[in-house]
C-alpha positions as CSV (number, residue, x, y, z in Angstrom):
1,X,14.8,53.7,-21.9
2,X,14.8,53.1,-17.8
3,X,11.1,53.2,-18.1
4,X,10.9,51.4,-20.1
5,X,13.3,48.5,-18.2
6,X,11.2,49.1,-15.3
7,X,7.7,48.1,-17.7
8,X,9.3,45.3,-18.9
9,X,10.8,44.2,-15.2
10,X,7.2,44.4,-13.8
11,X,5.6,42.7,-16.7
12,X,7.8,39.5,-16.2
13,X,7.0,39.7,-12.3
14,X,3.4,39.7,-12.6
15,X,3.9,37.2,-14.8
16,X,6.7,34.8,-12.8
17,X,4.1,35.6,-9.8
18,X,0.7,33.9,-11.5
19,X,3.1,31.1,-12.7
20,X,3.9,30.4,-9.4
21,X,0.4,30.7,-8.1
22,X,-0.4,28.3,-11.0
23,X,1.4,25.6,-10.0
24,X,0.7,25.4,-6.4
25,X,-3.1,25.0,-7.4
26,X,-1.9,22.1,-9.7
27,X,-0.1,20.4,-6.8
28,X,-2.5,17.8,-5.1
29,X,-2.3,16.0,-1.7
30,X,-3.6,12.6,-1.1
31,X,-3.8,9.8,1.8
32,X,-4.0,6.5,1.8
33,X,-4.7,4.0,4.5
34,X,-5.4,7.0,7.1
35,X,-8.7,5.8,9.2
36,X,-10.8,8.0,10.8
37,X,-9.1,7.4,14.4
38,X,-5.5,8.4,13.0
39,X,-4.1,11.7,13.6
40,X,-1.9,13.6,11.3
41,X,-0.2,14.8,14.4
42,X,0.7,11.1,15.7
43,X,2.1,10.2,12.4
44,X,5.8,9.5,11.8
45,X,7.5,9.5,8.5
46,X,9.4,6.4,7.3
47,X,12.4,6.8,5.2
48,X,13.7,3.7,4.2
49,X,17.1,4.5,3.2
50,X,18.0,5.1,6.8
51,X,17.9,1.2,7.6
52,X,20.6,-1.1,7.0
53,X,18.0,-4.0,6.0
54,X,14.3,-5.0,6.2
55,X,14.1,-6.5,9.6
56,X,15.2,-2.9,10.8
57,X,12.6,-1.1,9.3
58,X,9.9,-3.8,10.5
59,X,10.8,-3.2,14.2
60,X,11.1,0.5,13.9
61,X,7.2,0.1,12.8
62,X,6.6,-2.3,15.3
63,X,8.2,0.9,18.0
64,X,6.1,3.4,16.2
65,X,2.9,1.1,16.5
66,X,3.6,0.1,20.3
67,X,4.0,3.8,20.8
68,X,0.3,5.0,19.8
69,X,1.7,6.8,16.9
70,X,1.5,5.4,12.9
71,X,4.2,5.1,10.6
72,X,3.5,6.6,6.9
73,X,5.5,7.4,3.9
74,X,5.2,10.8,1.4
75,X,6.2,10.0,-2.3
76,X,6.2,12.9,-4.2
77,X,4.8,12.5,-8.1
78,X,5.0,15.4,-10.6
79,X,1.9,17.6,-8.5
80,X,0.8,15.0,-6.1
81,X,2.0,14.4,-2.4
82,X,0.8,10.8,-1.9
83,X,0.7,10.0,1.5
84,X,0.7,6.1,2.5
85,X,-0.1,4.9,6.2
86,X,0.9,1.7,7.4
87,X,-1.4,-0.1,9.6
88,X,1.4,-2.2,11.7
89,X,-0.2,-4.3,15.1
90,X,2.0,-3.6,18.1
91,X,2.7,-7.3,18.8
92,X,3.6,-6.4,22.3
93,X,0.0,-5.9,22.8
94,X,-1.3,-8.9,20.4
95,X,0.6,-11.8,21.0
96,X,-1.7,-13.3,18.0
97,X,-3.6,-11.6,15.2
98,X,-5.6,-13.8,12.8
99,X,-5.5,-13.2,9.5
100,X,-7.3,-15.0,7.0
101,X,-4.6,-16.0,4.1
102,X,-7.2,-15.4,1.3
103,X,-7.8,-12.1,2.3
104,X,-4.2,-10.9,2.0
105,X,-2.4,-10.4,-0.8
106,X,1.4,-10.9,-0.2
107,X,4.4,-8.8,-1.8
108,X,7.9,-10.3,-1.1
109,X,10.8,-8.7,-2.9
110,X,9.0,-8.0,-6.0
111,X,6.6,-10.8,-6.3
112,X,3.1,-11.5,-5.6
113,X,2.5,-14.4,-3.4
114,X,-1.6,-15.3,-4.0
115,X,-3.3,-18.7,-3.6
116,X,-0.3,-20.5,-3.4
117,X,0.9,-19.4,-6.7
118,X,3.5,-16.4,-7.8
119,X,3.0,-13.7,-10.2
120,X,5.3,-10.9,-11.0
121,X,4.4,-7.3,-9.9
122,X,3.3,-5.8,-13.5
123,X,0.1,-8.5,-12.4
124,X,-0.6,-6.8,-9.4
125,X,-3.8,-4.6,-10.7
126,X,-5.3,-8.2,-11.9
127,X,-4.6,-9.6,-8.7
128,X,-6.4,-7.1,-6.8
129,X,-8.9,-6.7,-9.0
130,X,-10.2,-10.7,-8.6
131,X,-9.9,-10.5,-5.1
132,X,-12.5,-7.4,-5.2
133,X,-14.4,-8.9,-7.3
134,X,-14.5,-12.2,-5.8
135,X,-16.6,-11.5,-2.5
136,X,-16.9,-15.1,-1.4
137,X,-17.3,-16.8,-4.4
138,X,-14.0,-18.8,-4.3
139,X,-13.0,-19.9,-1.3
140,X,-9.3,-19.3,-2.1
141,X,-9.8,-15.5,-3.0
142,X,-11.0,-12.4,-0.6
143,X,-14.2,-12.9,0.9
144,X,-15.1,-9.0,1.1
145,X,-12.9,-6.3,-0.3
146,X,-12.7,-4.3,3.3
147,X,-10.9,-7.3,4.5
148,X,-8.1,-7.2,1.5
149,X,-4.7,-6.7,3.0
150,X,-1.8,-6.0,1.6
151,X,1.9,-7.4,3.3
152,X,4.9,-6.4,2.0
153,X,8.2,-8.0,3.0
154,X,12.0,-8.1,1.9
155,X,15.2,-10.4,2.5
156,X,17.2,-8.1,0.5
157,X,18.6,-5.4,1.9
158,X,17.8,-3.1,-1.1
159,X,14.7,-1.0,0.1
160,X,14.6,1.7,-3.4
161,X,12.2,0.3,-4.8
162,X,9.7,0.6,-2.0
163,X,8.8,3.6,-3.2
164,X,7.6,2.3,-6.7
165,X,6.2,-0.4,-5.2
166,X,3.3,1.1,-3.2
167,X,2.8,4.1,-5.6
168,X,1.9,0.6,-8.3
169,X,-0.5,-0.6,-5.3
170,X,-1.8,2.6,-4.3
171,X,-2.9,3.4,-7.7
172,X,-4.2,0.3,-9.0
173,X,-6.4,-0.1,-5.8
174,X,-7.7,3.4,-6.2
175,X,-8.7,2.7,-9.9
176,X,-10.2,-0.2,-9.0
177,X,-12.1,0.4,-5.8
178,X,-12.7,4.2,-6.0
179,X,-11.6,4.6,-2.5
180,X,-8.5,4.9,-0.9
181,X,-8.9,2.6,2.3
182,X,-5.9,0.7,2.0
183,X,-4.6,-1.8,4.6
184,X,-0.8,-2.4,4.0
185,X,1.7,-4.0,6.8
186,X,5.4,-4.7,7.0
187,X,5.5,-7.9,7.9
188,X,7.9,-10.6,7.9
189,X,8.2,-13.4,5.4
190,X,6.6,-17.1,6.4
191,X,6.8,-20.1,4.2
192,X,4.1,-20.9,2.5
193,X,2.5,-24.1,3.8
194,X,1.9,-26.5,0.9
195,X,-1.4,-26.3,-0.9
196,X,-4.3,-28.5,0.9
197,X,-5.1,-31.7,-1.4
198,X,-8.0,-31.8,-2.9
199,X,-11.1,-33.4,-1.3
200,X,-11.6,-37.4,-2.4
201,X,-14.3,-37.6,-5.6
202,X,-17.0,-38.0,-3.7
203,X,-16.9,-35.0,-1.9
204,X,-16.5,-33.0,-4.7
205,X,-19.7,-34.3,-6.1
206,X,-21.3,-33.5,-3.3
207,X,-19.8,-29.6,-2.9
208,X,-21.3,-29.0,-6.4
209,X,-24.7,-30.9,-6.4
210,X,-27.5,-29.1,-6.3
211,X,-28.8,-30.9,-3.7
C-alpha cells in the first residue's frame, strides 16, 4: 500500500512539474516603444497609483527623461508581459519641440482629440488606422506613419484606467502596422486652437484644378 502512495506521489509530481514547465513556455514578453539606443538597464518602471494626480506623474517623467534614463510601464495579460516605453523630451534641455498637430493623435481622459474633432476610445483602431494609411494625402491627417504620435493626458485624478488604455493602443497599432515602434508621451493638455477657415472659392478651385 506505501508503494504504492509513493507511485502515485511521483506520478502527480512529474506531472505538477511539466505543467509548470508548460506554462512558462506559454508566457510571452513584449516591448513597445523601446528604440535601438534605449537600455533595459536605464529604464524605470512607472506605477501610476503612486501619484496623487496627473501633473505628478508628468514631471516624475519629465525627472526620469532629464536623467538619461526612460520611464516604461509592465501590464501583465493572461501569458504576456507587455512592456510600454514612454518617449518623454526633457524640456530642460528643449525649451521647444515642434510637433506637427496632424501627426499626433491626442488622448485626454478617455477621448480622442483628431482634426479638431472628438471621438470616443472604442474609435481608436479607426483613428489610427486613417492616419497610417493617409501618408500625405490629406493634409489634416499623418503625413508618414513613423511620425504618428500618440499623447496622452488627464485632468482627473483617476489614473486606473491607464492601464487599459495603452494595452487598447498598443494592440490596435500592432494589428495595424505589424511593428511595434510606438511613440507615446505624457503630455499636458492645450486647447485646441479653433479650426482654420476655409480658403475663399477661388482658391479652392485652384487647389483642385488640374492645372
Amino acid at each position: 500500500m506505501e508503494a504504492k502512495l509513493k507511485y502515485l506521489l511521483n506520478i502527480l509530481s512529474v506531472f505538477f512539474i511539466v505543467g509548470c514547465n508548460n506554462n512558462e513556455k506559454q508566457l510571452t514578453s513584449i516591448e513597445f516603444g523601446k528604440w535601438k539606443s534605449n537600455s533595459d538597464s536605464l529604464s524605470i518602471e512607472l506605477q501610476p497609483n503612486k501619484f496623487k494626480n496627473f501633473r505628478e506623474l508628468l514631471n516624475w517623467t519629465g525627472n526620469v527623461s532629464c536623467n538619461d534614463s526612460i520611464a516604461k510601464i509592465t501590464i501583465n495579460k493572461e501569458n504576456t508581459i507587455k512592456t510600454i516605453y514612454f518617449q518623454n523630451p526633457c524640456w530642460e534641455k528643449y525649451a521647444c519641440i515642434l510637433t506637427k498637430r496632424k501627426n499626433t493623435i491626442r488622448i485626454h481622459n478617455d477621448s480622442i482629440y483628431k482634426a479638431y474633432k472628438v471621438y470616443p476610445l472604442d474609435s481608436l483602431y479607426n483613428i489610427i488606422n486613417r492616419d497610417v494609411e493617409n501618408n500625405g494625402k490629406d493634409p489634416m491627417l499623418c503625413e508618414n506613419p513613423k511620425k504618428l504620435l500618440f499623447e496622452i493626458s488627464y485632468w482627473k485624478k483617476d489614473l486606473n484606467n491607464l492601464y487599459n488604455t495603452l494595452d487598447i493602443l498598443t494592440d490596435d497599432f500592432e494589428k495595424i502596422t505589424n511593428n511595434r515602434d510606438t511613440r507615446i508621451w505624457f503630455s499636458q493638455r492645450i486647447k485646441d486652437l479653433p479650426a482654420p477657415p476655409p480658403p475663399p472659392l477661388g482658391q479652392l478651385e485652384d487647389i483642385y484644378s488640374d492645372k
